[in-house]
BAGUBA-441716 format. One record per residue (C-alpha): residue in one letter; z, x, y. Coordinates in steps of 0.05 Angstrom, whole numbers, plus 5000, padded with zeros to 4 digits. Example, Ala and Ser with C-alpha at 12.3 -4.5 7.8 and 13.67 -1.06 7.14 Angstrom:
% residues 2
A515652464910;S514352734979;
% end
This chain:
% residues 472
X464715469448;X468915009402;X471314329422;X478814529433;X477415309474;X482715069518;X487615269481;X484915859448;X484316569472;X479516789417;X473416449379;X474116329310;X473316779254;X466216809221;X468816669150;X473616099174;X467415859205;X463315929141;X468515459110;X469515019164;X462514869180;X459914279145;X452914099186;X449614389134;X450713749095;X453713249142;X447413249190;X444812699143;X449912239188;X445712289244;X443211599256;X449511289237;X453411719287;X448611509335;X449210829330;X457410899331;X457011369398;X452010859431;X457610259415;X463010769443;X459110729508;X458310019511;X465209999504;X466510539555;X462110099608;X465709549594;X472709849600;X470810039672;X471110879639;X463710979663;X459910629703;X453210229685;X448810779703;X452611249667;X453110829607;X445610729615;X443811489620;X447511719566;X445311179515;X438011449536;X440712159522;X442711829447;X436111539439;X432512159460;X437012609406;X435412079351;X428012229370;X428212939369;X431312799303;X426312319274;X420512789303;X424513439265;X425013759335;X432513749334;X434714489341;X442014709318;X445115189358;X450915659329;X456215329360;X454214619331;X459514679272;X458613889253;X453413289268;X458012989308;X459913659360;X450913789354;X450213029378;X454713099434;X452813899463;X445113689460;X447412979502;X450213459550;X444713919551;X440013379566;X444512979625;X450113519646;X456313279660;X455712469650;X455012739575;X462213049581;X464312249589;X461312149522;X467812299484;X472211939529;X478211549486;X475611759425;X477312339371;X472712629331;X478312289279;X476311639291;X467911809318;X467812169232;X471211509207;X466311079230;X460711459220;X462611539151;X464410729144;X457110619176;X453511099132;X457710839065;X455510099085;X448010179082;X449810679018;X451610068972;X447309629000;X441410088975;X443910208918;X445009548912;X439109268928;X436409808875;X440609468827;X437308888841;X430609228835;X432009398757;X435408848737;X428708388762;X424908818715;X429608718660;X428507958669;X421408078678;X421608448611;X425507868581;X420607398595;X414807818561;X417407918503;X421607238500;X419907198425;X420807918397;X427608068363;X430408748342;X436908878303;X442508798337;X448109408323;X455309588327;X457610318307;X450410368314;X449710008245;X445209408243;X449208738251;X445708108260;X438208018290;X438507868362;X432007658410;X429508228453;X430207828511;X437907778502;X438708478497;X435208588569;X439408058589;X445908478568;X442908998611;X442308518671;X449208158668;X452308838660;X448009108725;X450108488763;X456908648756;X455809268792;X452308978851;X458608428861;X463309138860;X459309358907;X458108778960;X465008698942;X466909328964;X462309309024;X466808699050;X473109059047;X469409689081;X466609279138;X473509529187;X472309929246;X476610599259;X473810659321;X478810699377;X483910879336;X483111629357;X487112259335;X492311829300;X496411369355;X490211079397;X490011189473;X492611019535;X486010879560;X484110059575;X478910089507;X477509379462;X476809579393;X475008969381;X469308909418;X466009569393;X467009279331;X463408639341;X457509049372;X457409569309;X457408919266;X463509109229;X467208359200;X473908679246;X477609249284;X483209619238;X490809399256;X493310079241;X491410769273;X494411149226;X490610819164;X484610849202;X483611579207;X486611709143;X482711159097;X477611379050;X479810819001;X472510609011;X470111258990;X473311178941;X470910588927;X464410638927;X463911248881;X467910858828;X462810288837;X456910788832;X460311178778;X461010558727;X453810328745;X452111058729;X456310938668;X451510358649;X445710668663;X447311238612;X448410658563;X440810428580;X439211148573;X441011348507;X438710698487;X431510918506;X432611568470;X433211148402;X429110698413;X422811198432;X424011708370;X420111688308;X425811408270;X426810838314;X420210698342;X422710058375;X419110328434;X414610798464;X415011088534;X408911138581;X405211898592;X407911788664;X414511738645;X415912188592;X415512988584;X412313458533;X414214158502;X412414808527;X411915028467;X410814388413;X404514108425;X406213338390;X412913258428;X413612698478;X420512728506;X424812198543;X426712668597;X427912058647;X432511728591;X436012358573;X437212528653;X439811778659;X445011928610;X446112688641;X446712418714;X453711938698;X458312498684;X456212768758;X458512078787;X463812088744;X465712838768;X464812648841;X469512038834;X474712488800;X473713038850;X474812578913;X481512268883;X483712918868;X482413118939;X486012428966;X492112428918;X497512908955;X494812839027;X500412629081;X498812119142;X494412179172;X487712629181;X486813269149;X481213689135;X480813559068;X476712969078;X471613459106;X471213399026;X469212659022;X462212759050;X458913118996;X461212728932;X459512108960;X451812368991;X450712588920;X452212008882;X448111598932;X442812038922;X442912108841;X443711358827;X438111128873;X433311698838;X435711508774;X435810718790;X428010808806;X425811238750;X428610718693;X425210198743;X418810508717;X420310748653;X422709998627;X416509758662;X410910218639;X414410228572;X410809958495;X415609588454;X413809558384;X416408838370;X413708908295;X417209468276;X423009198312;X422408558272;X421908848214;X428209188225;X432008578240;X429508148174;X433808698135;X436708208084;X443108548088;X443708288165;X444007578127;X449407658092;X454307248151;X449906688140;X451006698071;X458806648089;X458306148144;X454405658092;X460005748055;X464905528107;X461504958125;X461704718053;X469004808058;X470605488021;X476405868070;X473006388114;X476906988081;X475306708024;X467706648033;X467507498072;X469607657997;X465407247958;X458907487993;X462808238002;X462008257927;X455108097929;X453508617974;X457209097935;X452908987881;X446809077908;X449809707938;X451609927872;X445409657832;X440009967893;X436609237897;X436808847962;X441408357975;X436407817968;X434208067905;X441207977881;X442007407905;X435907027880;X439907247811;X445306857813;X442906217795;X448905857829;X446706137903;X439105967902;X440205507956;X441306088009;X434406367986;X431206058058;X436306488090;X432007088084;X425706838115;X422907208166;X426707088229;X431006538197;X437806858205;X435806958279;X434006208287;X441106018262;X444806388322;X445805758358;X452405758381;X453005758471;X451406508495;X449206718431;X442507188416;X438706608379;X432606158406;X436505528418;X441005818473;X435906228505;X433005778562;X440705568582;X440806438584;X435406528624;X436705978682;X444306228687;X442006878697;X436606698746;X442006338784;X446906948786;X441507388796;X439406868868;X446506858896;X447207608886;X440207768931;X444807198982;X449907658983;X445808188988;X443207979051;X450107729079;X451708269126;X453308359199;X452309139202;X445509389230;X439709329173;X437410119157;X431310019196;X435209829264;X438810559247;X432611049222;X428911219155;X431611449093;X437911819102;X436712299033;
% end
């Protein structure tokens, strides 16, 4: 029996059920629409809609049902076509007809909104916390190898030497930008739909308000309409995963130059790296490679949803049946991938003379060469040219730039420049890759990196473990 056999001579069609049907996937929501049913009561008992007893009966039904859940000895029945319409028939199984009060002023509307808001709250705040997770070993890895330098490249040509340590900083900042979209976008989420029901509320005496407070949520919505309709946060929170994805591929291909023969920057531990089924010397970075692979599957489920959204009128349809799946994947994907480059970057063998070496290419010196220029007065333009000419030549001639340098009699006092690590030691400028602005580097980002774990723990929504175990 469906919710709505009132109105309906005959039972629904067995392939409009197959597409209807989304328990399969949504059943995951379990705990969360828990929790949002058990608030519903509360506010039920104190809107005088059921009494105490009542009130106190079904929320032992609910606990019971999250136990049979926890315990795997939840059993779906053919009629339970969502998580929400299972909930509610096994709450009535267990107490009879108090558990037909259970859906009293609410829609399944407004009961899927909040769910959905619940679930997408603890969603970014695992990922992240995650986030968090990876960019402390970043820092950790900064801090080990606080006086190995690599080349630093654009166009994926070598540029100018940069420390190690400021290149897992990059990595950080850029990660920490992520988790303020995504506390961000857990403050704007923090609204409660509940109560708004179909569309236009209810006549019933309910306080929105109230159930919001208990729930945690920072307010009730102001609009009905908008509440059952919203999945800006949806939305939201895929576009926040999908950049930090996006990132994360960055990191990824990084890995896959830096661990190849060619490179050899770096070299990935047994446990985190693959072999050939057919090659016996290969050592692969699968977890790098799938890093990169997994951000055009955030990207696709951000693209998908918004698709999905774009032409939808006020207020619910079933199309946002469609928001569920996107979002449960690219929860799932980042947090997998989040912890395997958590290990990877740990476990992982950097090769800081190799690296060095790399970065004392005396081509990578000649800026220097140009900026001693400037400060002797010659015109910027002026000097690019001068020491574009010289570069030129050794180009042309095959001889290293130092080489040709040393043979021009008039520039012998830029011979220091090419010491090992010298051109690195002159990056001195505020936020620059060079040894004199590092500590001022590492104590902003240990600052940024405190007051985002503050935010972090800056909610008013139930902690995971108040709700149940992993949700994946």
């Amino acid at each position: 029996m469906t919710l709505w056999s009132g109105r309906f001579s005959e039972g629904m069609e067995s392939t409009l059920w197959d597409l209807s049907e989304s328990y399969s996937f949504d059943h995951v929501l379990y705990p969360f629409d828990i929790l949002g049913s058990k608030a519903h009561v509360r506010g039920l008992v104190r809107a005088g809609l059921v009494s105490e007893d009542e009130g106190v009966t079904l929320i032992a039904a609910l606990d019971e049902v999250l136990s049979e859940f926890v315990d795997d000895r939840f059993a779906r029945v053919e009629s339970d076509e969502d998580i929400h319409m299972a909930i509610e028939r096994r709450v009535t199984e267990l107490v009879g007809d108090v558990g037909a009060k259970l859906h009293t002023a609410r829609s399944r509307n407004d009961q899927v909104a909040t769910t959905l808001r619940l679930f997408t709250l603890d969603a970014v705040q695992r990922v992240a916390a995650s986030s968090l997770e990876l960019i402390d070993v970043l820092v950790a890895l900064a801090e080990r190898h606080h006086e190995g330098y690599l080349p630093g490249y654009t166009h994926l040509q070598r540029a100018q030497p940069i420390l190690l340590s400021h290149h897992f900083q990059a990595h950080a900042w850029s990660l920490l930008r992520d988790v303020d979209r995504l506390l961000d976008a857990r403050d704007r989420m923090s609204v409660s739909p509940l109560g708004a029901g179909a569309l236009a509320g209810t006549s019933l005496p309910i306080d929105p308000t109230y159930v919001a407070h208990v729930l945690g949520f920072h307010s009730a919505f102001t609009n009905s309409l908008d509440a059952v309709s919203d999945r800006d946060f949806v939305a939201e929170a895929l576009f926040d995963i999908a950049l930090l994805g996006v990132h994360l591929s960055r990191m990824g291909e990084e890995i896959v130059l830096w661990t190849t023969t060619e490179f050899n920057f770096a070299v990935l531990s047994d446990e985190y790296a693959t072999g050939s089924s057919m090659l016996p010397q290969k050592k692969n970075s699968d977890v790098a490679e799938l890093a990169r692979a997994k951000s055009g599957r955030l990207v696709g489920n951000l693209t998908g949803l918004l698709v999905t959204l774009k032409g939808l009128p006020l207020s619910y349809n079933r199309d946002l049946q469609e928001d569920k799946e996107p979002l449960f994947d690219s929860t799932r994907q980042v947090l997998l991938v989040l912890a395997a480059l958590c290990g990877a970057y740990d476990t992982m063998t950097f090769n800081e003379d190799v690296a060095a070496n790399a970065a004392d290419d005396p081509f990578m010196v000649a800026i220097d060469i140009a900026e001693e220029l400037v400060s002797e007065g010659v015109p910027f333009r002026q000097a690019h040219e001068q020491v574009g000419l010289l570069v030129a030549e050794a180009v042309r001639t095959d001889r290293s730039l130092d080489v040709v340098v040393a043979d021009h009699p008039d520039l012998e006092r830029f011979a220091g420049l090419f010491e090992r690590g010298a051109a690195l030691a002159r990056r001195r400028s505020p936020g620059s890759s060079g040894p004199q602005s590092a500590d001022a580097q590492r104590e902003l980002l240990a600052s940024a990196r405190a007051r985002a774990g503050e935010r972090l723990v800056e909610r008013g929504e139930p902690e995971p473990d108040e709700v149940v175990g992993p949700f994946l």
